[in-house]
C-alpha positions as CSV (number, residue, x, y, z in Angstrom):
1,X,0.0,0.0,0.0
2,X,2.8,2.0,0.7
3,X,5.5,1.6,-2.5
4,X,5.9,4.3,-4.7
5,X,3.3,5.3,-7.3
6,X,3.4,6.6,-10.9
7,X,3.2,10.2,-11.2
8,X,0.3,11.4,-12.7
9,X,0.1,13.3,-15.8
10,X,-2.1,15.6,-17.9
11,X,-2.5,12.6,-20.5
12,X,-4.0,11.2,-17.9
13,X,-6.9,13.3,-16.9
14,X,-10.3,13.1,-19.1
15,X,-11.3,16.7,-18.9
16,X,-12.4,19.5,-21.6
17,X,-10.4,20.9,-25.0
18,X,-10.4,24.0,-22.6
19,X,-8.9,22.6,-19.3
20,X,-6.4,20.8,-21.1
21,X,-5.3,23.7,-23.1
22,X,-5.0,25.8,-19.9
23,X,-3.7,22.9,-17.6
24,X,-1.0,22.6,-20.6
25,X,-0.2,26.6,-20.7
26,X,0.7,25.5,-16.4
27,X,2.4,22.3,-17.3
28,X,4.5,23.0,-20.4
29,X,4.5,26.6,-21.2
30,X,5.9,28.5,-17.9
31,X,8.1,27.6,-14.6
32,X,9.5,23.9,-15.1
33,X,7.9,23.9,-18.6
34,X,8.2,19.9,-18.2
35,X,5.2,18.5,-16.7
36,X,5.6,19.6,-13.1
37,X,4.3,22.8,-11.3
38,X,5.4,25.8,-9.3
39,X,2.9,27.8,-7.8
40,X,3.4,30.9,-6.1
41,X,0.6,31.8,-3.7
42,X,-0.6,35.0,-2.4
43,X,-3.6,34.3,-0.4
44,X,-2.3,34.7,2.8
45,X,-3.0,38.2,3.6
46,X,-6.6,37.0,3.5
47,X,-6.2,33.8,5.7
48,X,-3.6,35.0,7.8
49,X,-3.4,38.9,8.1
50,X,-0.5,41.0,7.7
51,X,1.7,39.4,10.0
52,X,3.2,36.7,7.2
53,X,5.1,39.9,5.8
54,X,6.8,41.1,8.4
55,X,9.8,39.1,7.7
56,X,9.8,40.6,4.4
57,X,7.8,44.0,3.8
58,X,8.6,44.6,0.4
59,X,6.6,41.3,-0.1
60,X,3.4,43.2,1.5
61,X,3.6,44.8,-2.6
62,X,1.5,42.5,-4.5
63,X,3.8,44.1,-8.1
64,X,6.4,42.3,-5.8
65,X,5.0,39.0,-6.4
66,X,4.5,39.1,-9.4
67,X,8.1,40.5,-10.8
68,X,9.1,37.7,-8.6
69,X,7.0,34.9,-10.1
70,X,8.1,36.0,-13.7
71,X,12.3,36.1,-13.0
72,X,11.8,33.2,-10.4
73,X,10.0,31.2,-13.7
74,X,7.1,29.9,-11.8
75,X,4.6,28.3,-13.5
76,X,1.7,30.8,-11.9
77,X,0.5,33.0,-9.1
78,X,-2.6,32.4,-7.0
79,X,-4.3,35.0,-5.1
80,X,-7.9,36.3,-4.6
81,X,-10.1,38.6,-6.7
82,X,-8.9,42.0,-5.3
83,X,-5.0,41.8,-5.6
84,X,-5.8,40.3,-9.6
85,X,-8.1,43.5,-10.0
86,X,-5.4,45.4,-8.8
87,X,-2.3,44.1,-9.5
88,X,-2.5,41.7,-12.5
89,X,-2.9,43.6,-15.7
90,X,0.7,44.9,-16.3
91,X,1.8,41.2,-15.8
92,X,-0.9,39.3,-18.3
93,X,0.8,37.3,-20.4
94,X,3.9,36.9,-18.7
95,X,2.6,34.9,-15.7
96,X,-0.5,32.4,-15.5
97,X,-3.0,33.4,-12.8
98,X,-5.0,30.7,-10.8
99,X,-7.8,32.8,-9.1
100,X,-8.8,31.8,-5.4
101,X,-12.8,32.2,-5.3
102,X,-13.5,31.6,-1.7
103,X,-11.7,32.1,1.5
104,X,-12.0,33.5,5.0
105,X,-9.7,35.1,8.5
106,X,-8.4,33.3,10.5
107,X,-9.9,35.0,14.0
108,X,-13.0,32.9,14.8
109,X,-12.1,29.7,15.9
110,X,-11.2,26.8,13.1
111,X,-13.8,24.2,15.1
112,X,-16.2,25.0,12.6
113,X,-14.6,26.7,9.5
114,X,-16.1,27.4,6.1
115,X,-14.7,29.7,3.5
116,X,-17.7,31.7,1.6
117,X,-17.3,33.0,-1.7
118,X,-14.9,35.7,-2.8
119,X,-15.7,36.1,-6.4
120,X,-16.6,33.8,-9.4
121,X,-15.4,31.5,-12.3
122,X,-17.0,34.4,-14.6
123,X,-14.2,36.6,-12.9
124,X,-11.7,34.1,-13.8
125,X,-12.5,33.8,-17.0
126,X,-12.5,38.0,-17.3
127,X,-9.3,38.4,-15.9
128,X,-7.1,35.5,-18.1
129,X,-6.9,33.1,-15.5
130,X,-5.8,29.9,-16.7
131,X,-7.2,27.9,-13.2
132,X,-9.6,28.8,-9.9
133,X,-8.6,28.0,-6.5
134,X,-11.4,26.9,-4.1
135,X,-10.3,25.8,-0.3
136,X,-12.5,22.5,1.3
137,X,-12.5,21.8,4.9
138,X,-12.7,18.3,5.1
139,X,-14.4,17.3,7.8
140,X,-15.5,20.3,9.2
141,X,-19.3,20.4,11.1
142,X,-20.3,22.7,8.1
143,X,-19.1,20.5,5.2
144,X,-22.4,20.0,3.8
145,X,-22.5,24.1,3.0
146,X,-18.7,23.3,1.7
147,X,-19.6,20.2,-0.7
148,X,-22.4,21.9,-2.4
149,X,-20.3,25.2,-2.7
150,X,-17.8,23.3,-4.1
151,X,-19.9,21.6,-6.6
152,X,-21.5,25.1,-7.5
153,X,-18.2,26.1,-8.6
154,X,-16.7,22.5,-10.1
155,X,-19.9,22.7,-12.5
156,X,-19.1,26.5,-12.9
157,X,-15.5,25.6,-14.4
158,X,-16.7,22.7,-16.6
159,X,-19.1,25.2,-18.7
160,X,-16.2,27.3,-18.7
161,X,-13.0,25.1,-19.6
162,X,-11.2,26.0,-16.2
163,X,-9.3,23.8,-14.5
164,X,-10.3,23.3,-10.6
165,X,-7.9,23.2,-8.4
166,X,-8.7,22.5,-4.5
167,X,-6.9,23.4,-0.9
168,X,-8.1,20.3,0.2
169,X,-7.5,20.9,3.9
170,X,-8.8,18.6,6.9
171,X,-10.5,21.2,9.7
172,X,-12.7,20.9,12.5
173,X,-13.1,20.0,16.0
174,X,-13.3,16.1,14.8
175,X,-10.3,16.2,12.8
176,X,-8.1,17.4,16.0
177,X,-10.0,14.3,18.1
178,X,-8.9,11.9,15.1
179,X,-4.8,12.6,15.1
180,X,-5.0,16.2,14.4
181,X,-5.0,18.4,10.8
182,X,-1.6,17.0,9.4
183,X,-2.2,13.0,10.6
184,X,-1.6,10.8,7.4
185,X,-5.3,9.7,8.2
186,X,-6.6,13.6,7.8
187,X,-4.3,14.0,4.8
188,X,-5.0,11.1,2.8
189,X,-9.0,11.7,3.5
190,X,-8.3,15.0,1.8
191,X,-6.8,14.0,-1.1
192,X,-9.4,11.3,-2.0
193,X,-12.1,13.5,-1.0
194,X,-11.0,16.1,-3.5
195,X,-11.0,13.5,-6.2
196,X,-14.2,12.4,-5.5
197,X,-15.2,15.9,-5.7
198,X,-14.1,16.6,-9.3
199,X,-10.7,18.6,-9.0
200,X,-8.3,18.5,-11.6
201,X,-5.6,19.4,-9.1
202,X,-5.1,19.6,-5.2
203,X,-3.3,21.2,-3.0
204,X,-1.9,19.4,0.2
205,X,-0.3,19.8,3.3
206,X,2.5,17.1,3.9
207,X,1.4,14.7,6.4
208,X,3.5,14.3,9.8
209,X,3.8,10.9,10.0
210,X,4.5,9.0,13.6
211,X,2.4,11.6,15.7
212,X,-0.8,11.2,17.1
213,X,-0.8,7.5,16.1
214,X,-2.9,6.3,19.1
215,X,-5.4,8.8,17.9
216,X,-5.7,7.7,14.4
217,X,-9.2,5.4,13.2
218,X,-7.4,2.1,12.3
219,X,-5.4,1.3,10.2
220,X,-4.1,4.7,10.1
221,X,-2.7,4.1,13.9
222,X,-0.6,1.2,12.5
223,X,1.3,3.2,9.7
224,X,4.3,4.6,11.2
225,X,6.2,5.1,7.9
226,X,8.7,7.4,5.7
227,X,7.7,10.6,4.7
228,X,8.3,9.6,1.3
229,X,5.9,6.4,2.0
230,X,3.2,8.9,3.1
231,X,3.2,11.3,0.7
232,X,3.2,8.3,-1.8
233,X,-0.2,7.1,-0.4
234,X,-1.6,10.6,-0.5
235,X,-0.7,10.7,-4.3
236,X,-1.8,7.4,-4.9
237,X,-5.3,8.0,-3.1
238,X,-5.8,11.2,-5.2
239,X,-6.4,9.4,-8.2
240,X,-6.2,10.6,-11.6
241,X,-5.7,13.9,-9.8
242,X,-2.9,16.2,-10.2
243,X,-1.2,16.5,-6.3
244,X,0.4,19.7,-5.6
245,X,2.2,19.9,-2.1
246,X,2.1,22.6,0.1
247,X,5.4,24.4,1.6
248,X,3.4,25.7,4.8
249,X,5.7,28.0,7.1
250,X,8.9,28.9,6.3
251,X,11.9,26.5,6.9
252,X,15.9,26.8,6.3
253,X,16.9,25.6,3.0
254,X,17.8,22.4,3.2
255,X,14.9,21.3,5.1
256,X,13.6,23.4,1.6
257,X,15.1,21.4,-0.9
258,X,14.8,18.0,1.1
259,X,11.2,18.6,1.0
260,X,11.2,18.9,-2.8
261,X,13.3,16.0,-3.3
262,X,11.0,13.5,-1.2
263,X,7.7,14.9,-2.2
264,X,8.9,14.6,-6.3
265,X,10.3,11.2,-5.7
266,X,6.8,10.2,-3.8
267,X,5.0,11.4,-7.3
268,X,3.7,14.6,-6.7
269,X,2.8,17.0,-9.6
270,X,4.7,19.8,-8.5
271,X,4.8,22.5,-5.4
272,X,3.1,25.3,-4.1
273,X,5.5,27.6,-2.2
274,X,4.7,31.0,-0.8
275,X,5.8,32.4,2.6
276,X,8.9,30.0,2.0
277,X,9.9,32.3,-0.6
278,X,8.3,35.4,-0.6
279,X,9.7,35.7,3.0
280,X,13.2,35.5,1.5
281,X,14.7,38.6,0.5
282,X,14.7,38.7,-3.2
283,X,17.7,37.5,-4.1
284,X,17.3,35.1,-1.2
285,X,14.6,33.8,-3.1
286,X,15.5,33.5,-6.9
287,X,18.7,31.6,-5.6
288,X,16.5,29.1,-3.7
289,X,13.9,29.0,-6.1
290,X,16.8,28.3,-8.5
291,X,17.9,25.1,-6.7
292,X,14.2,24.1,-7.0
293,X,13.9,24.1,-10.9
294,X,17.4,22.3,-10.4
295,X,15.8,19.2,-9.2
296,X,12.4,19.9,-10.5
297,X,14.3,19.4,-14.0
298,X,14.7,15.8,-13.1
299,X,11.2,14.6,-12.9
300,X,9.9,15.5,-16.8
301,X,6.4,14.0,-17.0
């Protein structure tokens, strides 16, 4: 259950003329231009206030982003429907944009959380996105309102030839009683349950293996394995689902680059990497983003 699993690709997927051709302009045309992904995200002043750019202020300047998504050659830059008003035109057509179409603060408690609508596929489609973000609590008390939100906007992006891509990200009071957010068991939930759901890609958080395994429903509490082993079972439970893995907060840069080499050799489709870079100074960050493409480069798909 836990060996190694074939990395899925975008001849794999059986989705629209129009999501492949945009899936394609992520895959093949910009960052890694080889079949793997590298997302810059800018949602964070949303979930997370202004605190993330403290460590870097010139990073609070959404132009900043972008300049450093086009010289870093990522393969696109996520961020919600204000900042793409804002800040996007001057950079069309030199970056892809992913819009993020729901999200929320983080100041009431995460027991119950549910991320309402920011803006629309229609937006999307009006501002040259080539992909629409949406975040999914798994688990959470209000997943019912999250599901058929969800499925609002997955029907949404199939009349429009976007591609979907879902945070899929375990929440709730239940999740903590069952081995916490980041328990392989939470993880791997998320990734099938975004599947199931229709995405074309997900976003995940790496899954700490060996904590909390008393707490896990069996036979999660059994699987004390390699990180490598775990993200391998994430990917494989994804299905023919393109797996992007989060970078979360940011860490020195070999933990970095370790991070990238396990979760490429365990089949992901790429990376997602914010606050790990944009919290760099700027030539802090091409030089590590650099090192990135460098073993990126090894895994055409």
């Amino acid at each position: 259950m836990l060996t190694k699993v074939r990395r899925t690709t975008l001849a794999d997927l059986s989705i629209s003329p129009g999501k492949r051709a945009r899936l394609h302009r992520l895959l093949y045309e910009y960052g890694p231009a080889n079949g793997t992904l590298l997302l810059l995200p800018i949602d964070q002043g949303l979930e997370h206030g202004p605190v993330d750019f403290f460590d870097n202020p010139d990073s609070l300047d959404q132009d900043y982003i972008f300049r450093l998504a086009i010289e870093g050659d990522f393969s696109g830059v996520a961020c919600h429907i204000g900042l793409a008003e804002k800040y996007f035109a001057p950079h069309a057509g030199k970056i892809p944009l992913i819009l993020k179409v729901n999200g929320k603060t983080n100041i009431p408690s995460d027991d119950e959380p549910f991320s309402p609508m920011t803006s629309s596929v229609d937006d999307a489609v009006r501002l040259g996105a080539d992909a629409v973000g949406y975040t999914l609590y798994v688990g959470s008390p209000r997943q019912a309102d999250d599901i058929a939100q969800l499925d609002g906007v997955r029907k949404e992006c199939e009349r429009s030839g976007m591609p979907l891509i879902v945070w899929s990200y375990p929440r709730g009071k239940a999740i903590k009683e069952k081995g916490g957010q980041d328990s392989l068991y939470a993880v791997d939930y998320a990734a099938r349950v975004a599947c199931e759901m229709g995405a074309d890609v997900v976003k995940l958080n790496e899954p700490k293996v060996g904590e909390n395994l008393d707490k896990q429903p069996k036979p999660y509490n059994t699987l004390n394995v390699s990180d490598e082993a775990a993200i391998a079972k994430v990917v494989k439970s994804a299905g023919k689902t393109l797996v992007l893995l989060s970078g979360g907060s940011k860490m020195g840069d070999d933990d970095l680059l370790h991070k990238v080499r396990i979760a490429m050799e365990a089949g992901v489709t790429g990376l997602i990497f914010g606050r790990n870079l944009w919290q760099r100074k700027w030539d802090d960050s091409l030089a590590i983003t650099s090192r990135i493409h460098d073993i990126l480069k090894a895994y055409s798909a």
